[in-house]
VOKOLRO-608287 format. One record per atom (N, C-alpha, C, CB): residue in one letter; x, y, z. Coordinates in steps of 0.1 Angstrom, whole numbers, padded with zeros to 4 digits, always signed. Glycine has a CB too. Example, Ala and Ser with C-alpha at 12.3 -4.5 7.8 and 13.67 -1.06 7.14 Angstrom:
# residues 2
A+0132-0057+0078A+0123-0045+0078A+0132-0033+0078A+0113-0045+0090S+0128-0022+0071S+0137-0011+0071S+0129+0000+0079S+0141-0006+0057
END
This chain:
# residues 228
X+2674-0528+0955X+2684-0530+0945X+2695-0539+0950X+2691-0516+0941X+2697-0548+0940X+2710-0562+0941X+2720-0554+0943X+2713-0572+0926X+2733-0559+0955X+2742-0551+0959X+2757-0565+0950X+2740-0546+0981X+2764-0565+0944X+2774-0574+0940X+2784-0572+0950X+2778-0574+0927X+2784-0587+0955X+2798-0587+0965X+2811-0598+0961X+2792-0592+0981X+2821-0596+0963X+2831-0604+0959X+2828-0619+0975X+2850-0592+0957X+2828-0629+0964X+2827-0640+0978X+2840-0638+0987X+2826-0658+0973X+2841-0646+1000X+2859-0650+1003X+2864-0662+0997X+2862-0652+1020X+2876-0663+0998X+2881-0670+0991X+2884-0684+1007X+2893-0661+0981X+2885-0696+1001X+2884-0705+1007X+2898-0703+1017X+2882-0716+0997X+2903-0702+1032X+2916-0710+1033X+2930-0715+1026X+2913-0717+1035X+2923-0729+1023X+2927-0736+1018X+2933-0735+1002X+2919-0743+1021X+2929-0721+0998X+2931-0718+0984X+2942-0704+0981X+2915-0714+0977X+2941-0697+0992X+2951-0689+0995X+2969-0692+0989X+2948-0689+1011X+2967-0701+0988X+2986-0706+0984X+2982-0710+0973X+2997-0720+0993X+2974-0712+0968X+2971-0714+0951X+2971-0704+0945X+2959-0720+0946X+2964-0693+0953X+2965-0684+0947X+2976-0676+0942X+2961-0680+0952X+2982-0677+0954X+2999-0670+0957X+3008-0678+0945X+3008-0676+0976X+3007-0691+0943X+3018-0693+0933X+3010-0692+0919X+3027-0709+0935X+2998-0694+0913X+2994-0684+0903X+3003-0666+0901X+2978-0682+0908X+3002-0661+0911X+3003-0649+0911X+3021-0645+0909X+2994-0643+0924X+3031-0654+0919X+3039-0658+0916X+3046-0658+0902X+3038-0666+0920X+3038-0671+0895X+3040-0675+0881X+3037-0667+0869X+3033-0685+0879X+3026-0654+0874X+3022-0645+0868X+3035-0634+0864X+3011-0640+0877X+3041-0629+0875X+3052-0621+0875X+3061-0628+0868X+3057-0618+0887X+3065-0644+0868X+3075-0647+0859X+3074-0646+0847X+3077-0656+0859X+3060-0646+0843X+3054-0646+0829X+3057-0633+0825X+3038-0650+0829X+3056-0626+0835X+3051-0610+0826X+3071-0602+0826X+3034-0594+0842X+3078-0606+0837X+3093-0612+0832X+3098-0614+0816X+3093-0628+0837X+3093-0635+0815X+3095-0636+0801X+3091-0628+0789X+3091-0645+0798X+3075-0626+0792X+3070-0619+0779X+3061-0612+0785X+3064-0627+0766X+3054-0597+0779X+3042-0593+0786X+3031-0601+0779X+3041-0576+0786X+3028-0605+0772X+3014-0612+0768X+3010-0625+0778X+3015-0619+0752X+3016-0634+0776X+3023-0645+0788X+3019-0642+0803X+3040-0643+0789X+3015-0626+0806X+3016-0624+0819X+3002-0623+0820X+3024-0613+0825X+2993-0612+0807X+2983-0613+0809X+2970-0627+0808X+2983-0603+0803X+2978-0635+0805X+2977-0648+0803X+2969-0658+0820X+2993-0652+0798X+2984-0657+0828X+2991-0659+0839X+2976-0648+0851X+3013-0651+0836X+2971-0633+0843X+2963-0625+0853X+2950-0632+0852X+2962-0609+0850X+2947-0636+0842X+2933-0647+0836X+2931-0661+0845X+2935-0654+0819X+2944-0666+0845X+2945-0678+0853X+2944-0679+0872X+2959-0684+0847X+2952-0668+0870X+2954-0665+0887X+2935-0660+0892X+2969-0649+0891X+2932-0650+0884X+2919-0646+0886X+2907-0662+0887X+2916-0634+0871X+2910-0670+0878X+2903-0683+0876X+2902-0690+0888X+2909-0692+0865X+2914-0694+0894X+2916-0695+0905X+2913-0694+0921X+2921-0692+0902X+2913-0680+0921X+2902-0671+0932X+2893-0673+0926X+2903-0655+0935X+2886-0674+0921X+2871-0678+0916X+2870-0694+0919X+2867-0674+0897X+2877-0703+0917X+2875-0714+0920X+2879-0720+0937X+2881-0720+0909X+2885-0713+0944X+2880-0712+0956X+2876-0704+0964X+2884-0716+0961X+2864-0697+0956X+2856-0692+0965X+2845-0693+0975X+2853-0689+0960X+2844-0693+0983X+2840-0699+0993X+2825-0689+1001X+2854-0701+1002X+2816-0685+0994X+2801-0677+0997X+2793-0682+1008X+2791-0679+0984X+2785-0678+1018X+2779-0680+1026X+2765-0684+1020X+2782-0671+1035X+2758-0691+1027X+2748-0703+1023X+2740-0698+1034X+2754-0721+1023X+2725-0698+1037X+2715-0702+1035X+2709-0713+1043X+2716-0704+1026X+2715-0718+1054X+2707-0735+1053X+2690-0737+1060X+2718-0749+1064X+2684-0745+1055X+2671-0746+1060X+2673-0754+1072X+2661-0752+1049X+2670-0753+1084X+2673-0762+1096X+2662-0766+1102X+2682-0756+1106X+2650-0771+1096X+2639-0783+1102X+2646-0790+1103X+2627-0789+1094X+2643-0802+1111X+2645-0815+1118X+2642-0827+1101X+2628-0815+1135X+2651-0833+1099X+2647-0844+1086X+2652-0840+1076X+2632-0845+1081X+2655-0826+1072X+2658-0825+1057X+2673-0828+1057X+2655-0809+1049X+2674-0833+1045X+2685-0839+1040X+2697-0829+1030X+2680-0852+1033X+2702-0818+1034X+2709-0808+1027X+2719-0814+1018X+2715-0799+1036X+2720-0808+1004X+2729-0811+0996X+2744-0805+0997X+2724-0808+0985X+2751-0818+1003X+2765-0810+1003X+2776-0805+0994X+2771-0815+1009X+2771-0801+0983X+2778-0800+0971X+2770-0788+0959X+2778-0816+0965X+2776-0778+0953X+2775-0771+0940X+2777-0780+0932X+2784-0760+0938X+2763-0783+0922X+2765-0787+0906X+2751-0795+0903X+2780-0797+0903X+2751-0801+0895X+2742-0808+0887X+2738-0822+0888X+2747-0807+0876X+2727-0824+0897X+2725-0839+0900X+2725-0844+0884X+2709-0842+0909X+2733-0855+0890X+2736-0864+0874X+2730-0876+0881X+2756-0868+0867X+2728-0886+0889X+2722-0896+0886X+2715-0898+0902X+2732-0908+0878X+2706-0906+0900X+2696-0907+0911X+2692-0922+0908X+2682-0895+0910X+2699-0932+0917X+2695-0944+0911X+2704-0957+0927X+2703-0945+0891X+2698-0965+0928X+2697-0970+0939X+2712-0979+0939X+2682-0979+0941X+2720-0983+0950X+2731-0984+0951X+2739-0988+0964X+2733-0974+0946X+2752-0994+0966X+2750-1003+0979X+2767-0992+0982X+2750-1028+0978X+2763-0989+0996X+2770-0980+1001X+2782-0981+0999X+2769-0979+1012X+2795-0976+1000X+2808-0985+1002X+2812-0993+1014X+2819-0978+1000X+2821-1003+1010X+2817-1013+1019X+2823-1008+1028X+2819-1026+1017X+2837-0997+1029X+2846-0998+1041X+2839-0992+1052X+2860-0991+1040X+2826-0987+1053X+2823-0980+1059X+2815-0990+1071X+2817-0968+1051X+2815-1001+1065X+2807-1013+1075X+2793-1011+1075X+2812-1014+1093X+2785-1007+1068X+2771-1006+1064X+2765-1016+1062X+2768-0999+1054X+2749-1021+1064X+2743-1035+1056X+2746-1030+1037X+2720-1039+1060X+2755-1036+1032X+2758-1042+1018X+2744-1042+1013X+2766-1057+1018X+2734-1033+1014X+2718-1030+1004X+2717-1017+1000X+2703-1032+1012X+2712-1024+0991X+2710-1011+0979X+2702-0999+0982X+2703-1017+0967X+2706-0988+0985X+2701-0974+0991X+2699-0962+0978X+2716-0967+1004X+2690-0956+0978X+2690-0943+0970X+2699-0935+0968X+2684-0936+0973X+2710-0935+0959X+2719-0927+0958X+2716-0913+0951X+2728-0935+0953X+2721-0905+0956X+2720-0887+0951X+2736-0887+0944X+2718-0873+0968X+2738-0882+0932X+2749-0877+0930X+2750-0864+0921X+2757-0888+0926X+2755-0857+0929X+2761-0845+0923X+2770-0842+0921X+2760-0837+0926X+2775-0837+0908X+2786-0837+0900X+2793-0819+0899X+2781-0843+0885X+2802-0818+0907X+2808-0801+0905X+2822-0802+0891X+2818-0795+0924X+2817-0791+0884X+2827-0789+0875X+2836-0780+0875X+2822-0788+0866X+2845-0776+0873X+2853-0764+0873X+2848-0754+0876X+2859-0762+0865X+2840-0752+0870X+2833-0737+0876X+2825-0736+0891X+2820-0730+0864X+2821-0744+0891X+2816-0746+0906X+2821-0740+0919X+2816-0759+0908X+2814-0738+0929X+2821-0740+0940X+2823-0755+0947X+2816-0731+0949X+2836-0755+0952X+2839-0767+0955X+2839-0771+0971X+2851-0769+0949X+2835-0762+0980X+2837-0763+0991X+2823-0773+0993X+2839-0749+0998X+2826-0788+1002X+2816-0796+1005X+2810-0791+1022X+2823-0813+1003X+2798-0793+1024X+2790-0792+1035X+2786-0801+1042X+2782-0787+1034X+2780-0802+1053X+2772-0813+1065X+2757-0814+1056X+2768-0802+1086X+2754-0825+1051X+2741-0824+1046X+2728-0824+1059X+2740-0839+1036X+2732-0827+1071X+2727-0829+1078X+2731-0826+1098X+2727-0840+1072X+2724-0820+1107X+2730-0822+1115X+2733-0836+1125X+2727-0814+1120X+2743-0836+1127X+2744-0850+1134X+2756-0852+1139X+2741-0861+1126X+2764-0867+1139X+2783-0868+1150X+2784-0873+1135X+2788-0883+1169X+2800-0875+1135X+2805-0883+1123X+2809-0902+1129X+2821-0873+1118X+2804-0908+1126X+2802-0918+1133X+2815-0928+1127X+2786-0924+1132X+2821-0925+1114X+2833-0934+1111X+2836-0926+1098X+2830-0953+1109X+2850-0928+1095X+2856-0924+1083X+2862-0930+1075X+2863-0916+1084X+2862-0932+1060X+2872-0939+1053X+2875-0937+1042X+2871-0949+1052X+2888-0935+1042X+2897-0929+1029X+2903-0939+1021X+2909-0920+1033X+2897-0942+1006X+2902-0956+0997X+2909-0947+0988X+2890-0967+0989X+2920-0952+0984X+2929-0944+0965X+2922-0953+0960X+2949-0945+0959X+2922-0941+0950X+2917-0952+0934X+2919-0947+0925X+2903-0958+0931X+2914-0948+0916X+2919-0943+0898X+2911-0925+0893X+2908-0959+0882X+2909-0917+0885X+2907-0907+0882X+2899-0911+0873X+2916-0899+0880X+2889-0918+0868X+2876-0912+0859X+2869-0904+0858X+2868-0916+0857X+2865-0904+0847X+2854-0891+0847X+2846-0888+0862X+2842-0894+0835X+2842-0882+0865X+2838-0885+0880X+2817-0885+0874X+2846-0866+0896X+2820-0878+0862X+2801-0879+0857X+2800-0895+0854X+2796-0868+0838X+2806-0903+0855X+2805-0915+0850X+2800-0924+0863X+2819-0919+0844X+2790-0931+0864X+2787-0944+0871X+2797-0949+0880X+2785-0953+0861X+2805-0957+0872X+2818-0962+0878X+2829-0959+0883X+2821-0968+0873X+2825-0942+0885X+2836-0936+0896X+2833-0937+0912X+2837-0921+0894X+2819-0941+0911X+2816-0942+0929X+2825-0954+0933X+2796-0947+0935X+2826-0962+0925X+2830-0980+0926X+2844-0981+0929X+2827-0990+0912X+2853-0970+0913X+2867-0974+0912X+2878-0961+0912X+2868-0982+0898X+2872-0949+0924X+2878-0937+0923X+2884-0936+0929X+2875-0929+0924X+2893-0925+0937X+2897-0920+0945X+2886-0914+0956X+2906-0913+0939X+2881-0923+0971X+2867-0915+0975X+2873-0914+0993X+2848-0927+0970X+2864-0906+0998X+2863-0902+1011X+2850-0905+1015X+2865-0890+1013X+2848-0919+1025X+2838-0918+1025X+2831-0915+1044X+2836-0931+1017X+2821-0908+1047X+2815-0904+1059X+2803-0907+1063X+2814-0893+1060X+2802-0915+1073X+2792-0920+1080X+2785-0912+1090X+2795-0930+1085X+2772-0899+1089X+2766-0894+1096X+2756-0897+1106X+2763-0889+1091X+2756-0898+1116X+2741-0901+1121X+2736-0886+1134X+2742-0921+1130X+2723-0887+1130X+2713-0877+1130X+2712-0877+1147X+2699-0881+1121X+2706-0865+1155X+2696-0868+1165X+2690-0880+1167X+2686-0860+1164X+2683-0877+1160X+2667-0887+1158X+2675-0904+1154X+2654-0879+1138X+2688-0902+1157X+2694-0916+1148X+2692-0923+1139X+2695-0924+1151X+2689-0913+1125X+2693-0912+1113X+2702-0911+1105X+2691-0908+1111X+2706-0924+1105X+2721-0929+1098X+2721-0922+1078X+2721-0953+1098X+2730-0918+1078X+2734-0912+1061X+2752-0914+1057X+2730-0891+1059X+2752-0921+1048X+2764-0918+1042X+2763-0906+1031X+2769-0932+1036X+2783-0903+1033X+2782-0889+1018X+2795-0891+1018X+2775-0869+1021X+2798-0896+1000X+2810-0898+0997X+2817-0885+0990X+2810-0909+0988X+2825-0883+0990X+2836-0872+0984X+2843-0882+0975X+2848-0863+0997X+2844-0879+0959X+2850-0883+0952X+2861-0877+0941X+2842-0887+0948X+2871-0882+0938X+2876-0877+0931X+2875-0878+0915X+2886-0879+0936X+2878-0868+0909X+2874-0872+0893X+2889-0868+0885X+2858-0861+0886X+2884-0867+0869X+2895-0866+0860X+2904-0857+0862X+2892-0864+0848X+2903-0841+0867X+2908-0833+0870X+2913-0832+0882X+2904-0827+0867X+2904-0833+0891X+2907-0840+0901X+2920-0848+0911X+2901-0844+0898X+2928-0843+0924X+2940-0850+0927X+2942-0850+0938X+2950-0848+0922X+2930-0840+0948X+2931-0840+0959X+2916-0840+0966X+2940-0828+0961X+2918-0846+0978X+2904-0849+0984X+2906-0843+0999X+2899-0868+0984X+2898-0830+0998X+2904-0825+1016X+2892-0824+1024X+2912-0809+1019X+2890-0836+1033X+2883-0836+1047X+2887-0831+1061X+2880-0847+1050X+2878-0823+1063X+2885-0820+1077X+2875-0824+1088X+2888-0803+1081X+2877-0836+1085X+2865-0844+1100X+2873-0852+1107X+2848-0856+1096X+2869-0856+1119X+2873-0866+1126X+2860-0872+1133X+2884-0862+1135X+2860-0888+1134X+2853-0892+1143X+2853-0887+1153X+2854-0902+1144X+2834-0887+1157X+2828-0880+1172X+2827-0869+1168X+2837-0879+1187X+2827-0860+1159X+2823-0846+1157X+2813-0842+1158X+2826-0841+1148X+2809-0835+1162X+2794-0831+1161X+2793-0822+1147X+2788-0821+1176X+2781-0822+1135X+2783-0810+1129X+2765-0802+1127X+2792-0815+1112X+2767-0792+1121X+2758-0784+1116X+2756-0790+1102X+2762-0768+1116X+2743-0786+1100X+2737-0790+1088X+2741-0779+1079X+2722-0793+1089X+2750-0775+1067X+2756-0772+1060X+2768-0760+1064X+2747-0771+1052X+2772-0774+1078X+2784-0765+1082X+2798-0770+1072X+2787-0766+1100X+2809-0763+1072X+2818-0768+1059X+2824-0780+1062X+2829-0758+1056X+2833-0790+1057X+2834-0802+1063X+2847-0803+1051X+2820-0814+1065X+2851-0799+1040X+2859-0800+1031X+2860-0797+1014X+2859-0809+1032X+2867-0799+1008X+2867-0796+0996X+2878-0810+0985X+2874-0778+0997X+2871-0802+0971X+2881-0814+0963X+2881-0805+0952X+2875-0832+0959X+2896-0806+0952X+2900-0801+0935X+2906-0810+0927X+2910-0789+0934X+2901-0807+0916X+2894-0799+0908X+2882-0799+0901X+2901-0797+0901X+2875-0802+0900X+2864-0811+0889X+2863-0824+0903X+2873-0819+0868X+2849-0826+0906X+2845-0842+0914X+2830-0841+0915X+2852-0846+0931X+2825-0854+0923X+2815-0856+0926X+2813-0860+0937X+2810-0862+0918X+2797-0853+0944X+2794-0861+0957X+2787-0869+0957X+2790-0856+0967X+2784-0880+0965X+2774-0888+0965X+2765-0889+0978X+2780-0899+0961X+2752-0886+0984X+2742-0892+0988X+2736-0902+0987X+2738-0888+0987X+2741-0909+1001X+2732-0927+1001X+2719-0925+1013X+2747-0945+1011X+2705-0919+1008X+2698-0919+1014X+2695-0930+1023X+2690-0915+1008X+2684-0929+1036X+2685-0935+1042X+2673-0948+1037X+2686-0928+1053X+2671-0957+1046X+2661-0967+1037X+2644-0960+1034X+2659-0983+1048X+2641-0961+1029X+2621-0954+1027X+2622-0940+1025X+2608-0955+1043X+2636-0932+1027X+2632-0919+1021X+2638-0918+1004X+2638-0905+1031X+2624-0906+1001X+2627-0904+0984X+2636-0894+0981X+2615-0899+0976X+2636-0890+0972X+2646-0879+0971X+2633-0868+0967X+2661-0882+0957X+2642-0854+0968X+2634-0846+0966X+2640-0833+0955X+2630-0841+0980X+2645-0842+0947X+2650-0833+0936X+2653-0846+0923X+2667-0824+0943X+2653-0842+0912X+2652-0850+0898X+2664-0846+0889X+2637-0845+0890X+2670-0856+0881X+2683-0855+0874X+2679-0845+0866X+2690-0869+0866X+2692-0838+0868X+2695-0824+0853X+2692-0811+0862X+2680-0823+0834X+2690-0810+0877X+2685-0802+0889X+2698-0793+0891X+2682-0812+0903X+2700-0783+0889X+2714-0782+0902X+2711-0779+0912X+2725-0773+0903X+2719-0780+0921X+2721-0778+0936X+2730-0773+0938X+2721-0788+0945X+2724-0765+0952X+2729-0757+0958X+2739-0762+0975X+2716-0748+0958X+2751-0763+0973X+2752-0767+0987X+2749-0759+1001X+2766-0770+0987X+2747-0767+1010X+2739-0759+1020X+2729-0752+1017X+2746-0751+1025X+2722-0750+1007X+2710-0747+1006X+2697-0757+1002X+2711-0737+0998X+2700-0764+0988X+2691-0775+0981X+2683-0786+0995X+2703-0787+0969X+2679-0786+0992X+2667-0796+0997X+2667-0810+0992X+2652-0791+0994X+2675-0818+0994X+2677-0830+0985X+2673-0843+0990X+2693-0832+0982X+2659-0844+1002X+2649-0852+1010X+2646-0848+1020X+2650-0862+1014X+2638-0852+1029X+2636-0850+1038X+2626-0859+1044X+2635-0841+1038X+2639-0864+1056X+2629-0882+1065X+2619-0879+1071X+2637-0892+1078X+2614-0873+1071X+2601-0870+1081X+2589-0869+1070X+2603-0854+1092X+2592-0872+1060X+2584-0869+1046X+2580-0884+1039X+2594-0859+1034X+2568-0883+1038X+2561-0897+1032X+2559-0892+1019X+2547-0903+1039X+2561-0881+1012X+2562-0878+0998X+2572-0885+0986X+2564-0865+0999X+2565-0887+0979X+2569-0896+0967X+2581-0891+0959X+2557-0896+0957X+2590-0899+0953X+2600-0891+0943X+2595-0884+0941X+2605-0894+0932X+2604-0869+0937X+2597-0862+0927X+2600-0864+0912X+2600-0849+0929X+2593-0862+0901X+2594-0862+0887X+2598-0847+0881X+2581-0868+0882X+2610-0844+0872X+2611-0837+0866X+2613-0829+0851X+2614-0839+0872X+2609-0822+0848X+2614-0821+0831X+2621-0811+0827X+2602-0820+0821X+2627-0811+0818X+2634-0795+0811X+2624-0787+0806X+2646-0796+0797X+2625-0771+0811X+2614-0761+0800X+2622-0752+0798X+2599-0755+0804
END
């Protein structure tokens, strides 16, 4: 029998919480409807940084999805440039978290963090194309054991206003060990490496630290998917 557990709540969400709960009492102060209002929001809240323990598959090659939500596009794409990469077009993974999601991002991979770079930029939709290009993004350069280079961007979207990485160059990490979060609403991106496919098909969700989203040691073909 299924046992229901309340996840923990993220760190980093702990003072969000607090002034929800804060604002709650003011509410129920002004008016009591207002407050139960103020208990919905604060509750929304703790749910949106919740922070559940994961799962990760740890063979040698697979490429872990660092992100909760909905692959939205799977389509080839040239890394960002600050990161000093060859400027060619790579398989991009992007997964899109929405509000409801969990937002805590993971190590898709184990490996060091080999460079970091943090660009401002504008708030679009983050489901849109042209948020990888003209957003607010974090971007991380992984490389593997086996010296398997991967980028994985942290983006900011409409809701969206904060981008929190906790890496520094030379880190060593675990393959879907935690590495950061973005609120509210964003998207991650995966720049596979050259000749691997992806192993998951748009309209998919993923699971961070768990999904399977390639794996380089694999001469297997895209996969193809459908809705049923």
């Amino acid at each position: 029998m299924s046992t229901f557990t309340v996840p923990p709540i993220n760190r980093d969400g702990w003072r969000f919480v607090a002034l929800f709960a804060v604002a709650t009492l003011l509410l129920f102060w002004i008016w009591e409807p207002l407050g139960w209002i103020g208990v919905i929001l604060t509750c929304w809240c703790a749910f949106f940084f919740r922070d559940p323990a994961r799962v990760t598959p740890n063979r040698p090659g697979l490429i872990i999805s660092p992100a909760d939500g909905i692959v939205q596009m799977i389509q080839p794409a040239i890394p960002p440039a600050e990161l000093g990469l060859d400027q060619r077009p790579l398989t991009r993974i992007s997964v899109f978290m929405n509000v409801f999601d969990v937002h805590v991002n993971r190590s898709p991979i184990d490996g060091d963090v080999v460079a970091l770079a943090y660009r401002p930029g504008k708030f679009v939709n983050a489901a849109l194309d042209k948020a990888s290009e003209h957003n607010e993004r974090q971007s991380i350069h992984l490389r593997g054991p086996d010296g398997l280079d991967l980028c994985m961007v942290q983006i900011a979207g409409l809701v969206a206003r904060r981008i929190k990485c906790d890496l520094a160059a030379g880190r060593t990490l675990r393959a879907g060990e935690r590495i950061g979060l973005i609120r509210f609403g964003s998207r991650v991106d995966v720049y596979l490496p050259d000749g691997v496919s992806p192993l998951v098909c748009v309209g998919q969700r993923a699971v961070a630290g768990e999904t399977v989203l390639a794996d380089a040691k694999s001469d297997e073909s895209a996969r193809l998917g459908e809705q049923r």
